[in-house]
TORMILO-206936 format. One record per residue (C-alpha): x, y, z; residue in one letter; residue number from 1. Coordinates in steps of 0.2 Angstrom, whole numbers, padded with zeros to 4 digits, always signed. Layout:
+-------+-------+-------+-----+-----+
|  east | north |    up | res |   n |
+-------+-------+-------+-----+-----+
|     X |     Y |     Z |   a | NUM |
...
+-------+-------+-------+-----+-----+
end
This chain:
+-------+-------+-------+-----+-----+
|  east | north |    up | res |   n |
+-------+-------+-------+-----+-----+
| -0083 | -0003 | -0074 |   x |   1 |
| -0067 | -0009 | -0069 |   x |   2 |
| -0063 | -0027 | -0072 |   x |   3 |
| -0052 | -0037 | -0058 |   x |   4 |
| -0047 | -0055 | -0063 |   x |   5 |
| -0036 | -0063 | -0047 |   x |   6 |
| -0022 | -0074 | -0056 |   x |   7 |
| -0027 | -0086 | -0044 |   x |   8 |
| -0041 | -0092 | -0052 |   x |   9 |
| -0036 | -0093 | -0071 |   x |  10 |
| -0031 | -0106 | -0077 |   x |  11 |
| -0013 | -0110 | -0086 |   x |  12 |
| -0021 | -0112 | -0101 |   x |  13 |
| -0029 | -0095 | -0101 |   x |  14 |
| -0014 | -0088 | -0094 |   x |  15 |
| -0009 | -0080 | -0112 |   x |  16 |
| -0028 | -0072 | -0116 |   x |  17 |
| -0028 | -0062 | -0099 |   x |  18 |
| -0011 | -0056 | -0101 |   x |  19 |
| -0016 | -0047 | -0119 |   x |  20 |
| -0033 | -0042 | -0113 |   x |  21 |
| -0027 | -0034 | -0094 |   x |  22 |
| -0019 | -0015 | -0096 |   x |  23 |
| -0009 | -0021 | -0080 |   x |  24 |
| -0006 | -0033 | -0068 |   x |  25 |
| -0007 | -0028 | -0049 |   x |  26 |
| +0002 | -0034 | -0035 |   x |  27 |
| -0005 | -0028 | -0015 |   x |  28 |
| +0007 | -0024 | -0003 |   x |  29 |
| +0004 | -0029 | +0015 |   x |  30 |
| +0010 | -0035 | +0032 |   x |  31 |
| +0003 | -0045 | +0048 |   x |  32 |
| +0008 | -0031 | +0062 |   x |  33 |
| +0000 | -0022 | +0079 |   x |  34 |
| -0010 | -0008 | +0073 |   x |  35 |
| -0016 | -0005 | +0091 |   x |  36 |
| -0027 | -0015 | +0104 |   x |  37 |
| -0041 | -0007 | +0090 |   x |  38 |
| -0036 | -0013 | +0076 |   x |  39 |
| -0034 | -0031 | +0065 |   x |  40 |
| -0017 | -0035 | +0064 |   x |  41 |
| -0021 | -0039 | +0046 |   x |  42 |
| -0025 | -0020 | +0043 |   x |  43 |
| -0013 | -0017 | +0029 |   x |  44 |
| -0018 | -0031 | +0021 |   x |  45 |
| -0038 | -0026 | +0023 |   x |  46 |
| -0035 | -0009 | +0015 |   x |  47 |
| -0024 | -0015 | +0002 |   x |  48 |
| -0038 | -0029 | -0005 |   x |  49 |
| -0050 | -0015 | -0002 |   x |  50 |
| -0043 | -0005 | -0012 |   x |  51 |
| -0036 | -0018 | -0025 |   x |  52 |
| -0055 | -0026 | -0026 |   x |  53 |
| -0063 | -0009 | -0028 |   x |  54 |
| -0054 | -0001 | -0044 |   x |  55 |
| -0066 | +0012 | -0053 |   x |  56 |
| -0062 | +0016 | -0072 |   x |  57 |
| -0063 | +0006 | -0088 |   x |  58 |
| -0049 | -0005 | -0085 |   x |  59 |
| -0045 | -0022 | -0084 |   x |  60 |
| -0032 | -0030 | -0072 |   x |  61 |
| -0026 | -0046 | -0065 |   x |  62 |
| -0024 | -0048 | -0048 |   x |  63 |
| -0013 | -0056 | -0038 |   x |  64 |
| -0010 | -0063 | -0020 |   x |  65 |
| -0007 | -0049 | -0007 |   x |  66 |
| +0014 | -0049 | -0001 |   x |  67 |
| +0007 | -0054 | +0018 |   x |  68 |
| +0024 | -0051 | +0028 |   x |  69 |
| +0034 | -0039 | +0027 |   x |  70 |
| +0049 | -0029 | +0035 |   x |  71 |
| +0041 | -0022 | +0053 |   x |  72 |
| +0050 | -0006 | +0060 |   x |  73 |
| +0057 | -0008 | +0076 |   x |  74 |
| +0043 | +0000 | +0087 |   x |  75 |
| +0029 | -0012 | +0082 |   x |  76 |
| +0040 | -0029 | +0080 |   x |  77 |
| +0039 | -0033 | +0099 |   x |  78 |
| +0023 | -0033 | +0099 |   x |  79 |
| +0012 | -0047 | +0100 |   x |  80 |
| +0005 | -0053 | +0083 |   x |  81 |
| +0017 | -0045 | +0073 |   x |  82 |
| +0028 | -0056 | +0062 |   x |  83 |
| +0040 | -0046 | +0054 |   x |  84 |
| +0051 | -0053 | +0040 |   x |  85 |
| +0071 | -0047 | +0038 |   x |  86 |
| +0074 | -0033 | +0026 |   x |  87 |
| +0085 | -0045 | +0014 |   x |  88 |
| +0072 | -0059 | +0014 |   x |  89 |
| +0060 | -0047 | +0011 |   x |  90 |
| +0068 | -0039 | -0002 |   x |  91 |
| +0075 | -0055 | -0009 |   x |  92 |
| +0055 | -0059 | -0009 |   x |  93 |
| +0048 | -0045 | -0020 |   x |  94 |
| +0063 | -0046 | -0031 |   x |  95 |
| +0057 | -0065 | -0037 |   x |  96 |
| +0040 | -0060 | -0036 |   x |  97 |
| +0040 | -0045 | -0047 |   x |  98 |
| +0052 | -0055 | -0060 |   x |  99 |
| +0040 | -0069 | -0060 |   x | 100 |
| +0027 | -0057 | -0066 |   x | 101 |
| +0033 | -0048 | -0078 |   x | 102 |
| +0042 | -0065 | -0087 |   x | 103 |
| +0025 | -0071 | -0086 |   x | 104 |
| +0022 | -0059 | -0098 |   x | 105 |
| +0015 | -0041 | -0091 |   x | 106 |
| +0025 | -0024 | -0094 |   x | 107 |
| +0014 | -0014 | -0085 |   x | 108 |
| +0011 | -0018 | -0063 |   x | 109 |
| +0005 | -0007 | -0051 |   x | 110 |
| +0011 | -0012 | -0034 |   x | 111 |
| -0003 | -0005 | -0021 |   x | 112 |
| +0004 | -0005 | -0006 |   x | 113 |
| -0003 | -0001 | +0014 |   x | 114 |
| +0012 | -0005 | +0025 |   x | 115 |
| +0025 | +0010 | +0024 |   x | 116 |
| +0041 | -0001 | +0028 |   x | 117 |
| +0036 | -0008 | +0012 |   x | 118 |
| +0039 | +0007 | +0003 |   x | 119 |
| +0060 | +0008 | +0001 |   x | 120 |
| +0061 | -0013 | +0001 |   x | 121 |
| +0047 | -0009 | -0016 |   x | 122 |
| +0056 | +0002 | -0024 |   x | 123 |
| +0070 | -0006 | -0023 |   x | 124 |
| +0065 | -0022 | -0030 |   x | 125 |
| +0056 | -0014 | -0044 |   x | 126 |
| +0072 | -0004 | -0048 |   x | 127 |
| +0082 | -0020 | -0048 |   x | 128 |
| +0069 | -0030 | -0062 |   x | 129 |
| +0067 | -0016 | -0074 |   x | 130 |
| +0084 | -0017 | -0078 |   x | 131 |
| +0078 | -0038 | -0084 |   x | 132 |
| +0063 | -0034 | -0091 |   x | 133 |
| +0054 | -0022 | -0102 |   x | 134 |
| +0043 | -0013 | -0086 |   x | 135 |
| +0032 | +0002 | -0082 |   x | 136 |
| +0030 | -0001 | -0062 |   x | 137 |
| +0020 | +0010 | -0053 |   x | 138 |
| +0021 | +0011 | -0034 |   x | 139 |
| +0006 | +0020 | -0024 |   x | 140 |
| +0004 | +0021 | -0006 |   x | 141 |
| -0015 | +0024 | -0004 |   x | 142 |
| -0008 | +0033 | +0012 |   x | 143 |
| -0003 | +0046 | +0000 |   x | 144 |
| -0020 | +0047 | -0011 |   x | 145 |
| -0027 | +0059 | +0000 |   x | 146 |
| -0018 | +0072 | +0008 |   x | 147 |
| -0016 | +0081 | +0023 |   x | 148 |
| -0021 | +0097 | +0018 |   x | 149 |
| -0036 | +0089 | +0010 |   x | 150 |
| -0042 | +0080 | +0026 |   x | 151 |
| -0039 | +0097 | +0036 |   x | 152 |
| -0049 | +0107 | +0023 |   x | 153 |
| -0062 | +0094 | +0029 |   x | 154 |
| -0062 | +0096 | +0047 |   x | 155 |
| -0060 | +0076 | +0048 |   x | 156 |
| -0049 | +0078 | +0062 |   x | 157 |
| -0043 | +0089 | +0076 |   x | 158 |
| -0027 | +0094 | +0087 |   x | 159 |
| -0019 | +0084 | +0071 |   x | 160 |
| -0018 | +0079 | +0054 |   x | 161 |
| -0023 | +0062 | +0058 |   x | 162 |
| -0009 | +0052 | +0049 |   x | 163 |
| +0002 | +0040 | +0062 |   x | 164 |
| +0002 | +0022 | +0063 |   x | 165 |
| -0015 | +0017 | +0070 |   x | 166 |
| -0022 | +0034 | +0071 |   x | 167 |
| -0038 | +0038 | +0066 |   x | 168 |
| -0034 | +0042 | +0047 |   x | 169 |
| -0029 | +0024 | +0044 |   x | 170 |
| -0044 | +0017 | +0057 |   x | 171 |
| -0058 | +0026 | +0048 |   x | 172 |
| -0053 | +0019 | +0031 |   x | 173 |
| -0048 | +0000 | +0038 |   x | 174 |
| -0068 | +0003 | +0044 |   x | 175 |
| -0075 | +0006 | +0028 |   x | 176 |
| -0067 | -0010 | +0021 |   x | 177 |
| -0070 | -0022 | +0037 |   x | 178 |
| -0082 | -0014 | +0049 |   x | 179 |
| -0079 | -0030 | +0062 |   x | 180 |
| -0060 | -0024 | +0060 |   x | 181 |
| -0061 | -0011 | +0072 |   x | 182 |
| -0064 | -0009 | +0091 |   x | 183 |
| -0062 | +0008 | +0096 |   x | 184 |
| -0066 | +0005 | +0115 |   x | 185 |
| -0052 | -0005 | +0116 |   x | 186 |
| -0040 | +0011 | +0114 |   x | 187 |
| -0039 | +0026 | +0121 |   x | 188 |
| -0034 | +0042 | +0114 |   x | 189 |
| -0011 | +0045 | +0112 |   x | 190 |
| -0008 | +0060 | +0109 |   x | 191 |
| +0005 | +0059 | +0095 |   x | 192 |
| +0023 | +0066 | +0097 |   x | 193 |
| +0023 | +0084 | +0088 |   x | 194 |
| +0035 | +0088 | +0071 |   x | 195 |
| +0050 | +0093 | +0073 |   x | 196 |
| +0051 | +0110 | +0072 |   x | 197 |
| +0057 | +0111 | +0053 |   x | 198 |
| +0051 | +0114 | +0035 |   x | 199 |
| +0062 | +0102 | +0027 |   x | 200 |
| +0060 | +0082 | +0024 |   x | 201 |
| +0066 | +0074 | +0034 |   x | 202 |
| +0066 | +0054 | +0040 |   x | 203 |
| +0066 | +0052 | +0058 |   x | 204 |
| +0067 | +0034 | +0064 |   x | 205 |
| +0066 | +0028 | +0083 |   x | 206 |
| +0066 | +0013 | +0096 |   x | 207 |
| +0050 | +0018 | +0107 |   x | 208 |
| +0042 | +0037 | +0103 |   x | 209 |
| +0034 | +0044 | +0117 |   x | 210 |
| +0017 | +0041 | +0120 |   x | 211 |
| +0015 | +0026 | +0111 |   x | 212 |
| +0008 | +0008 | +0113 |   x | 213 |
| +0012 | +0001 | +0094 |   x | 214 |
| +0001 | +0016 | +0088 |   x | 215 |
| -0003 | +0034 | +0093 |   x | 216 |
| -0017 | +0046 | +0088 |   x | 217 |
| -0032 | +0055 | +0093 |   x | 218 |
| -0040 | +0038 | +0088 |   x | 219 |
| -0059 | +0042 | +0095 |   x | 220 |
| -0060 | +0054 | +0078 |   x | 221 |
| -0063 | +0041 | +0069 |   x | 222 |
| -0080 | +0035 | +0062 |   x | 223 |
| -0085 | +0026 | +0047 |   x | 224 |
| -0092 | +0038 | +0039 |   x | 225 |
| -0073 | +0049 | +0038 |   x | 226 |
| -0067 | +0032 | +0033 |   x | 227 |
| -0081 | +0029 | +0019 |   x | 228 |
| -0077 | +0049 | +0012 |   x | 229 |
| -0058 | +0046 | +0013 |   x | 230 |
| -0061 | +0027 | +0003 |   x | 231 |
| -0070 | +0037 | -0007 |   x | 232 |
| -0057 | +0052 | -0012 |   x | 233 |
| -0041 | +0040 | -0013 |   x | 234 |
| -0052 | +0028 | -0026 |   x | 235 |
| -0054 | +0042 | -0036 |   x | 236 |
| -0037 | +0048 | -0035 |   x | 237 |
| -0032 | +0031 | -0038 |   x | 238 |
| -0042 | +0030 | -0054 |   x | 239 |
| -0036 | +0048 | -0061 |   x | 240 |
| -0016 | +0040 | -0058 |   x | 241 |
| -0018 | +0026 | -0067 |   x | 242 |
| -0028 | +0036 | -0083 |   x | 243 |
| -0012 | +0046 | -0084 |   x | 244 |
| -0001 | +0031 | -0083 |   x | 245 |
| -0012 | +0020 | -0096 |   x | 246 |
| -0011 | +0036 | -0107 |   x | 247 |
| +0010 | +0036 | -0106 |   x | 248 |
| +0020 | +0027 | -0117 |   x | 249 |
| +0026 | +0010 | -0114 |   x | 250 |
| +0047 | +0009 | -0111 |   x | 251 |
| +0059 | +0002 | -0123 |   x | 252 |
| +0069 | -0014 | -0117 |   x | 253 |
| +0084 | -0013 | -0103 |   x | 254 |
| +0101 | -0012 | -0109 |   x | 255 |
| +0114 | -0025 | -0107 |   x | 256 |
| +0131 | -0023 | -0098 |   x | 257 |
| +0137 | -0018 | -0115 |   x | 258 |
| +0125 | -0003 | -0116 |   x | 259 |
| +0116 | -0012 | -0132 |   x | 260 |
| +0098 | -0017 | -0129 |   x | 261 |
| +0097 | -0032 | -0123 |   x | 262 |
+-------+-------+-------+-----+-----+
end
């Protein structure tokens, strides 16, 4: 049974006895942002705690305070109730927050996080401290726990994968965590704006898709019970990555400007 001890609650005396007892330390990522007339605008931050609180495995890990703000993508930041934060501040943010953790003594932290615009801002910043600190940093998107493929072989949903901002992927599993969270006969059905016709990656950023209202998505799909089974898979994904990550060695210290380690 996994062991979840926030950091707000210990006290600086005890500071030191966590540190050596935790494997890691683990720091959610979330935002305050439309989702939707059906959805909380805290609906990153409810999946992120969710599954932050919810670790399965034997391991033991200190939690800290969920990143609230973030960088909002055009299309949802004119919206009401989103509050989005500037991409320097919020990578200036996450820079101080990850040093401070791991000078507080941890090398290993997982950064959990639900909002994609978090994603590059993340990796950034954890690029930047593990050239300070001795670090292992580990970014998951729970978005990515389970895959399309996976929720197709299902049958969870039709006419589309599911995935999208607001779409009935990310409503069913903000259900399982927060069932007063969601309000489906607030929204009807978008359909959501095909693929482009390619089998390469690709990054395709706009002002206002069509259709959209700040989300889009065969939303009536969802149901708590898709949401409790996809909770499910992506808990135990979760748990499989961070066996394997435990399991890897630790890194050796940064190197200084003078390429010596420093």
């Amino acid at each position: 049974m996994a062991v979840v001890q926030p950091i707000a609650r210990v006290p600086g005396g005890r500071l030191g006895e966590w540190i050596r007892r935790a494997d890691f330390a683990m720091l959610p990522l979330g935002s305050v942002e439309w989702h939707g007339p059906h959805l909380a605008l805290g609906t990153d931050l409810i999946l992120t705690d969710g599954f932050a609180g919810t670790l399965e495995g034997e391991v033991t890990a200190v939690l800290y305070p969920a990143v609230s703000y973030a960088a909002c993508p055009g299309k949802t930041r004119g919206y009401p109730g989103t509050v989005p934060i500037r991409p320097s501040v919020a990578l200036d943010y996450l820079c101080d927050v990850l040093d401070g953790i791991l000078r507080a003594g941890f090398v290993r932290v997982l950064v959990l996080n639900a909002h994609d615009a978090n994603m590059s801002m993340a990796r950034a910043a954890m690029e930047w401290v593990s050239g300070r600190h001795t670090a292992s940093l580990l970014l998951v998107n729970w978005w990515q726990l389970v895959s399309p493929a996976e929720t197709a072989a299902q049958q969870m949903f039709q006419r589309h994968s599911g995935r999208g901002h607001g779409g009935p992927y990310e409503t069913a599993a903000a259900w399982a965590f927060a069932h007063d969270a969601v309000q489906l006969d607030l929204a009807p059905d978008l359909p959501p704006r095909p693929a482009l016709e390619t089998d390469r990656p690709y990054v395709l950023v706009e002002s206002t898709p069509t259709p959209w209202d700040g989300y889009a998505g065969y939303v009536q799909q969802a149901t708590l019970d898709k949401g409790e089974e996809i909770v499910r898979q992506a808990r135990a994904q979760l748990a499989a990555l961070i066996r394997a990550w435990l399991a890897a060695p630790l890194p050796g210290p940064p190197r200084n400007a003078e390429g010596s380690p420093g």
